[in-house]
Residue frames as a rotation matrix with the C-alpha (Angstrom) as fourth column:
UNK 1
0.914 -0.183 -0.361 -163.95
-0.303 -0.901 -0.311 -10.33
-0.269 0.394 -0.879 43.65
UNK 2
0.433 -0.900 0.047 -160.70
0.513 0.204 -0.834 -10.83
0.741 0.385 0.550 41.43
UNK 3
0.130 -0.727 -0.674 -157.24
0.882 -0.226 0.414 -9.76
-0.454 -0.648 0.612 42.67
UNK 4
0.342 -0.631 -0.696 -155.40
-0.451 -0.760 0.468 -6.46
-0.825 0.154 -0.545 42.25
UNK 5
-0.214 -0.864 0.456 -153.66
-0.299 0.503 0.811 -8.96
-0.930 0.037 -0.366 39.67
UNK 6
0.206 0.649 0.733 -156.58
0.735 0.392 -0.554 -9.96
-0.647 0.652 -0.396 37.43
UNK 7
0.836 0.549 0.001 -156.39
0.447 -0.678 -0.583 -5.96
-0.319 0.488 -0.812 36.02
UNK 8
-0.088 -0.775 0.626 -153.87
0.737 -0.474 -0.482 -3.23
0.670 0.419 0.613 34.96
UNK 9
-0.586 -0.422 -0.691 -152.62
0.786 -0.502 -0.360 -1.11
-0.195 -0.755 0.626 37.11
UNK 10
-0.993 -0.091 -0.076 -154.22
0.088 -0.995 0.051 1.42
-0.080 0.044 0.996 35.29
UNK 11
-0.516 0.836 -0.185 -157.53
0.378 0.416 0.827 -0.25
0.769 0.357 -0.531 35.69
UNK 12
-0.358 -0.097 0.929 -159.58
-0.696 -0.635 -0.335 1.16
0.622 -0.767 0.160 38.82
UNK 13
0.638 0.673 -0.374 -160.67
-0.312 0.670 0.674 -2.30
0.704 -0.313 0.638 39.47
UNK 14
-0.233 -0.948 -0.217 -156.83
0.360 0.124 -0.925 -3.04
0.904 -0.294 0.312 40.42
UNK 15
-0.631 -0.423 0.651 -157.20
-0.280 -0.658 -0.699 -0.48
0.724 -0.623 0.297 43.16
UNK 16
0.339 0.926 0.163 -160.56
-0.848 0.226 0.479 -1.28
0.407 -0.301 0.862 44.03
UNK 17
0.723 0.375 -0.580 -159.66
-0.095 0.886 0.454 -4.44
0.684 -0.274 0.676 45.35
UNK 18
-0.432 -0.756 -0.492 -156.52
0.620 0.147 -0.771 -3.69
0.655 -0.638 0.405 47.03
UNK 19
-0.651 0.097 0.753 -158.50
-0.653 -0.577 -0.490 -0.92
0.387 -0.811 0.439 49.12
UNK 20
0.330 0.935 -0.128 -161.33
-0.657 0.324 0.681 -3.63
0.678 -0.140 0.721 49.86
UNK 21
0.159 -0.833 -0.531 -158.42
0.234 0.554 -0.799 -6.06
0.959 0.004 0.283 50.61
UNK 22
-0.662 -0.676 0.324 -157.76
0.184 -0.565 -0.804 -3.54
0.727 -0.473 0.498 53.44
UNK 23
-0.005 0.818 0.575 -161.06
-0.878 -0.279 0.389 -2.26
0.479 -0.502 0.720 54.68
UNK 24
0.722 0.322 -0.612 -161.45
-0.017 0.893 0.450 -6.74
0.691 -0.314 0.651 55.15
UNK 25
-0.332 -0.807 -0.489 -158.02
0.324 0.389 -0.862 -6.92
0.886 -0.445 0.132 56.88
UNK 26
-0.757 -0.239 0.609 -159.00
-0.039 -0.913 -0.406 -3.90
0.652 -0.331 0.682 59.28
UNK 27
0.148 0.989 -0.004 -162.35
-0.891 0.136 0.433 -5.06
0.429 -0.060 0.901 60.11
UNK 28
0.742 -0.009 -0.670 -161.56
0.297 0.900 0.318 -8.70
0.600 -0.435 0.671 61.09
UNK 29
-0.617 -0.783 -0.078 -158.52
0.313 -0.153 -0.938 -6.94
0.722 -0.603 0.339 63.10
UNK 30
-0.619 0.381 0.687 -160.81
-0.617 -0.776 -0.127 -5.25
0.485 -0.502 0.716 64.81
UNK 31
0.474 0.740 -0.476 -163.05
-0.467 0.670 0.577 -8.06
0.746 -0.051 0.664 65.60
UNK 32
0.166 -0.538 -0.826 -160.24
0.532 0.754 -0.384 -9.77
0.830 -0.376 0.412 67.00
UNK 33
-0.899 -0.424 0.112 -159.22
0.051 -0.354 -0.934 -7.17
0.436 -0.833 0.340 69.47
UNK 34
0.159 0.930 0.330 -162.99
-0.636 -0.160 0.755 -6.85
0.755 -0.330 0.567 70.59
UNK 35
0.779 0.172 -0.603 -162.33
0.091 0.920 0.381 -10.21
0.621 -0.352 0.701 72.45
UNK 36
-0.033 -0.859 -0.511 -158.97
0.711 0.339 -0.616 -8.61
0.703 -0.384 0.599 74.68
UNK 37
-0.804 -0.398 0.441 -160.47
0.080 -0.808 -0.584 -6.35
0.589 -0.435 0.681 75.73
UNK 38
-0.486 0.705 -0.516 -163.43
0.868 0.323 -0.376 -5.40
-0.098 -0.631 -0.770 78.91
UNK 39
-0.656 0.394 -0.643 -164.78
-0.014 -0.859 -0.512 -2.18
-0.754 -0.328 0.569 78.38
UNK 40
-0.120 0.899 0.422 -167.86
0.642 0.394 -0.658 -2.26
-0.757 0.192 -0.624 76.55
UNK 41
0.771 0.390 -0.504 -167.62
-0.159 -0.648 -0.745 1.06
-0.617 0.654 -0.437 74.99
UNK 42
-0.188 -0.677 -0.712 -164.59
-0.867 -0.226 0.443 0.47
-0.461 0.701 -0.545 73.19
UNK 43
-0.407 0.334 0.850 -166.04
0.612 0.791 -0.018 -3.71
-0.678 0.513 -0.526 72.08
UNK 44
0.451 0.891 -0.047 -169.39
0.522 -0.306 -0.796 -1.25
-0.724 0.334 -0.603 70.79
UNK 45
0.447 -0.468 -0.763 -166.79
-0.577 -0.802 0.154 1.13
-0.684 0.371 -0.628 69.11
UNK 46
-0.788 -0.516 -0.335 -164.31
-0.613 0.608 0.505 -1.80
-0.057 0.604 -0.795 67.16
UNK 47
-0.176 0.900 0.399 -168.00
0.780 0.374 -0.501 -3.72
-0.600 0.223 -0.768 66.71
UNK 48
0.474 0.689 -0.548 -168.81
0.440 -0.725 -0.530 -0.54
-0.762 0.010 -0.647 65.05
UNK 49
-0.270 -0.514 -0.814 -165.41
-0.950 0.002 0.314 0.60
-0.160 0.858 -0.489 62.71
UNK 50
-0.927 -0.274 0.255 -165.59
0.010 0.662 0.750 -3.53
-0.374 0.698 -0.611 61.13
UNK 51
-0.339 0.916 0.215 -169.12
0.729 0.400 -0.556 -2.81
-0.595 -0.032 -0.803 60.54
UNK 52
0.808 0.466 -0.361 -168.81
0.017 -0.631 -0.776 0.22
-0.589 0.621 -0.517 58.54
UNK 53
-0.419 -0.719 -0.554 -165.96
-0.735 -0.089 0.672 -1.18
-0.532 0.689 -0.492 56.94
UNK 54
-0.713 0.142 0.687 -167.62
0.223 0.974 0.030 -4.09
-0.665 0.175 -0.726 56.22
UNK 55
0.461 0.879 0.124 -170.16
0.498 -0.140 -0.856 -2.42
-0.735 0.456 -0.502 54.70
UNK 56
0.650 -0.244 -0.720 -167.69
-0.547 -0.808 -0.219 -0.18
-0.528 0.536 -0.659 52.41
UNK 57
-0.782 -0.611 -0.123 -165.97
-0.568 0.619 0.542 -2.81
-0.255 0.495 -0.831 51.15
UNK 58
-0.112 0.869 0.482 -169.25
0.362 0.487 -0.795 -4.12
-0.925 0.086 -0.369 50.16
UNK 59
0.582 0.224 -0.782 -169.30
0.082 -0.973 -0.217 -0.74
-0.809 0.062 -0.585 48.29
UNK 60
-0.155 -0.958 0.241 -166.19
-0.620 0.284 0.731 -1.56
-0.769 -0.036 -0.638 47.07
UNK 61
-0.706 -0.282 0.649 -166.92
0.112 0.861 0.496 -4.90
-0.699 0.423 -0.576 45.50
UNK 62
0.321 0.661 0.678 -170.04
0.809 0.182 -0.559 -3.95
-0.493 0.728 -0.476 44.01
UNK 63
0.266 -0.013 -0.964 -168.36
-0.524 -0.842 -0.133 -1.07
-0.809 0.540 -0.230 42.38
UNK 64
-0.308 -0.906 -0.290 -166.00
-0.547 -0.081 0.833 -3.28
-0.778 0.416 -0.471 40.69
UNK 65
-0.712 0.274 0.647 -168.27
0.528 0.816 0.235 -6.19
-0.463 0.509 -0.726 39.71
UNK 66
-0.920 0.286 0.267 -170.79
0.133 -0.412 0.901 -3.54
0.368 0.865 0.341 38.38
UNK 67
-0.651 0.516 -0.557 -173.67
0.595 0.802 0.047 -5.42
0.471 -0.301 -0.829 40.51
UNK 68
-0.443 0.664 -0.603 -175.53
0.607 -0.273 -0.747 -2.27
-0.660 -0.697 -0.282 41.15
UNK 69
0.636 0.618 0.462 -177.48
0.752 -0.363 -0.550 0.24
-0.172 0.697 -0.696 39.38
UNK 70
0.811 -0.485 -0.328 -175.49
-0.249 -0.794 0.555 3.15
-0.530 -0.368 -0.764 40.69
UNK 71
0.136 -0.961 -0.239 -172.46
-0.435 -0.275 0.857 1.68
-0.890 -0.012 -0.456 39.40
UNK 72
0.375 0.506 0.777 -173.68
0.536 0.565 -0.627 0.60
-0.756 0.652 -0.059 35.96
């Protein structure tokens, strides 16, 4: 996926990637803390938010690149 940069501000692709940008940042943060902590439900819980971000920033990318029907 291009940057925020490739587009015009007034493009929604612009945005589109900075919010994907995020969802990725948020998601691999999470990941990371998964590993300082011992309680299981909260791993299952930050295992669980980068996984439905991951998956919306999937959302995300294929909005921008087009790369589904839906977003055709």
């Amino acid at each position: 996926m291009a940057s925020p940069q490739d587009y015009a501000e007034n493009d929604p692709r612009h945005h589109m990637s900075k919010i994907k940008a995020m969802l990725d940042e948020v998601a691999s943060h999470a990941r990371s803390d998964i590993a300082k902590m011992n309680d299981p439900r909260a791993q299952a819980l930050f295992e669980t938010t980068a996984e439905v971000l991951g998956g919306l920033a999937k959302a995300y990318e294929h909005a921008a690149l087009k790369s589904e029907p839906a977003w055709r």
